[in-house]
C-alpha positions in Angstrom: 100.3 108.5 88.6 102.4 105.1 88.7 101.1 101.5 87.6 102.8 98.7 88.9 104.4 96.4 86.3 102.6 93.5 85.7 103.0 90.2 87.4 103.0 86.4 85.6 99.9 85.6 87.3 96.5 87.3 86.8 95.7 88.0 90.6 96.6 91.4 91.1 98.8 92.5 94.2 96.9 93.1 97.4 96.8 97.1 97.4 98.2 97.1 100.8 101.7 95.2 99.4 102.3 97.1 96.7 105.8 98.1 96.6 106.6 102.1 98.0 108.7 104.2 96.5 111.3 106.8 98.4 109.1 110.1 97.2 106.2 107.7 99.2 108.7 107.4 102.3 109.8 110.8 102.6 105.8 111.7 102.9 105.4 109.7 105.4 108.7 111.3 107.0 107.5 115.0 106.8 104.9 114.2 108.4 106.4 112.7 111.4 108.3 115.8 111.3 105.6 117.8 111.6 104.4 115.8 114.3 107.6 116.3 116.3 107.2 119.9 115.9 104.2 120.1 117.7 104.6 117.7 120.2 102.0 115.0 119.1 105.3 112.3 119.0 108.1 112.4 121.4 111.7 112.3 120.2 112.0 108.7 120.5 108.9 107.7 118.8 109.6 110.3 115.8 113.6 108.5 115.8 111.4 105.0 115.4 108.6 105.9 113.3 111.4 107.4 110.7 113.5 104.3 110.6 110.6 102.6 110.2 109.5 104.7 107.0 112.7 104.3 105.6 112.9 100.9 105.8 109.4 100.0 104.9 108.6 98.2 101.3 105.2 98.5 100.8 102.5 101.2 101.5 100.6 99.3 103.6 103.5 99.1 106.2 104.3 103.3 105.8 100.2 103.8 106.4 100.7 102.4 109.6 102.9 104.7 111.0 100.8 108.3 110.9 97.3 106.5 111.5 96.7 108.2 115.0 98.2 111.5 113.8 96.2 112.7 111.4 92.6 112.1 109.7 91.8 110.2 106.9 91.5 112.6 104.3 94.9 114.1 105.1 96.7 110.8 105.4 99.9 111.5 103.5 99.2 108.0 101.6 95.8 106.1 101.4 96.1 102.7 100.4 91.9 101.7 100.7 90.0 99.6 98.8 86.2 100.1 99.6 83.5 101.2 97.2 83.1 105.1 97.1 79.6 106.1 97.5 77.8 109.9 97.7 74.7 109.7 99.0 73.1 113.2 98.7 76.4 114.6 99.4 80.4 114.6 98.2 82.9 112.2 97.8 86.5 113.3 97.1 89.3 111.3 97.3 92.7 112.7 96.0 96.6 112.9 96.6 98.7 110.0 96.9 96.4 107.0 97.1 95.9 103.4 95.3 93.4 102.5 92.9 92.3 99.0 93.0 91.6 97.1 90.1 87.8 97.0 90.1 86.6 100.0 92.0 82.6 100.1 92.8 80.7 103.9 92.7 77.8 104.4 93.7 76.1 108.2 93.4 72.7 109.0 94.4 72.0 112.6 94.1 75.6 113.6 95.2 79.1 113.6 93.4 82.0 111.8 93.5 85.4 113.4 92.9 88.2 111.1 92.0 91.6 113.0 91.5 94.2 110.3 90.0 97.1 113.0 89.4 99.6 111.4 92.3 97.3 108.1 92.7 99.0 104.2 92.4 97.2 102.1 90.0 96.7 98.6 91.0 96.7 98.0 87.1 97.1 99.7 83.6 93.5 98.5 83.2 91.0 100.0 86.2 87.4 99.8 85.9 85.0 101.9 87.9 81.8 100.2 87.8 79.2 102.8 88.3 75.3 103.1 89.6 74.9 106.2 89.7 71.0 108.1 89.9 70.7 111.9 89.6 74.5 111.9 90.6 77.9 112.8 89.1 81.1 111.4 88.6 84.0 113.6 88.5 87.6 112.6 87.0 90.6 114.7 87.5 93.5 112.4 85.1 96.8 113.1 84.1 98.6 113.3 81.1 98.3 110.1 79.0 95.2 108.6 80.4 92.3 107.1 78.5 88.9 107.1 80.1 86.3 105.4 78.5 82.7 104.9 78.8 81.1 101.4 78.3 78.1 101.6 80.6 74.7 102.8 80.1 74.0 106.2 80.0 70.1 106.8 80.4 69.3 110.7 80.2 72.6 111.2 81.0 75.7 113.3 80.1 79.3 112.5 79.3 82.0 115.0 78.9 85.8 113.4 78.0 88.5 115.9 77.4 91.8 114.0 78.6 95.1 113.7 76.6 95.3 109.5 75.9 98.9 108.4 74.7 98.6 104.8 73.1 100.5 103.4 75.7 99.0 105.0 78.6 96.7 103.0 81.2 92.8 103.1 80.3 90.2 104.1 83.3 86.7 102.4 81.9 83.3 103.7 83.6 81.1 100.7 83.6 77.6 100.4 85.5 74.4 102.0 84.9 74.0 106.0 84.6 70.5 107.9 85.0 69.2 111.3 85.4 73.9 111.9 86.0 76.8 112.9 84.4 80.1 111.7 83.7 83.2 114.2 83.5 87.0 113.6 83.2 89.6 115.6 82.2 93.3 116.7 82.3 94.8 119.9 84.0 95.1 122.5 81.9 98.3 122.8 80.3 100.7 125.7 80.4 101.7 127.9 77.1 104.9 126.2 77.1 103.3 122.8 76.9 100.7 123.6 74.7 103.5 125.1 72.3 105.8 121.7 73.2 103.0 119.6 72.4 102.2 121.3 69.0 106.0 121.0 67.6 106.2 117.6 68.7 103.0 116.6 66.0 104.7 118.5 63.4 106.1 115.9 60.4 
């Protein structure tokens, strides 16, 4: 997960122009490839679409060029800011996609799974502000991430088990919570992390 470094003014950068990096490009690429393979692109629209990729910036300029090859769950980069809602069903976003800075949930009777491992986030500070009624809210975060609760939990239940460093970004659940339950945590770490992990606490 990446944040982008902050900028003099408070307004935060428009997810679509935030800046792309080369691993961003080079999914973008190998999907083109794929493409080419199966003959969804000709030669000379995979040779334009590439140079494109290469020479885009931002993400919103490298999600422009596999729109109309693939759908949007398997987009190789999802740059979308719209509330996420589960309405007696699932809600799953994961892989490479941004997080803005203020993120609305809403979960009635259904779940929402937010997987940050590979996401962009708009800030260091994101807040998911939550209604959420006989739903659940589902966190997959990586290493160094904080996730707090602030909002009310009514007959509710919150489970934490993430790995915070002090200078990680913080994910705050806001909002209202009843008859739900809130869950975030890390992957589960290998032995040679876990033993990493324990000599570097040692004095």
């Amino acid at each position: 997960m990446e944040t982008p470094g902050r900028r003099p003014a408070e307004q935060a950068t428009r997810v679509h122009d935030l800046r792309a990096s080369d691993a961003d490009r080079e999914r973008v690429v190998a999907v083109l490839g794929e493409a080419l393979a199966d003959g969804r692109i000709t030669m000379e629209e995979h040779s334009e679409r590439t140079t494109r990729a290469y020479e885009a910036r931002t993400l919103g300029e490298l999600t422009g060029l596999t729109g109309d090859l693939s759908p949007e769950e398997a987009q190789p980069i999802l740059v979308d800011d719209r509330p996420v809602s589960a309405l007696f069903g699932r809600m799953r976003r994961e892989g490479r996609w941004v997080v803005p800075v203020r993120l609305p949930v809403t979960v009635l009777f259904g779940t929402v799974e937010l997987d940050l491992r590979e996401a962009v986030l708009q800030r260091r500070h994101i807040v998911l502000h939550s209604t959420v009624l006989g739903g659940r809210i589902r966190l997959l975060v990586p290493e160094g991430v904080r996730v707090d609760v602030t909002g009310r939990t009514i007959l509710s239940t919150r489970e934490v088990r993430t790995r915070p460093t002090d200078e990680g970004p913080t994910i705050e659940i806001s909002g209202t919570l009843l008859l739900g339950s809130i869950k975030a945590r890390a992957p589960k770490q290998s032995l040679r992390q876990r033993l990493r992990t324990r000599l570097s606490r040692r004095p």
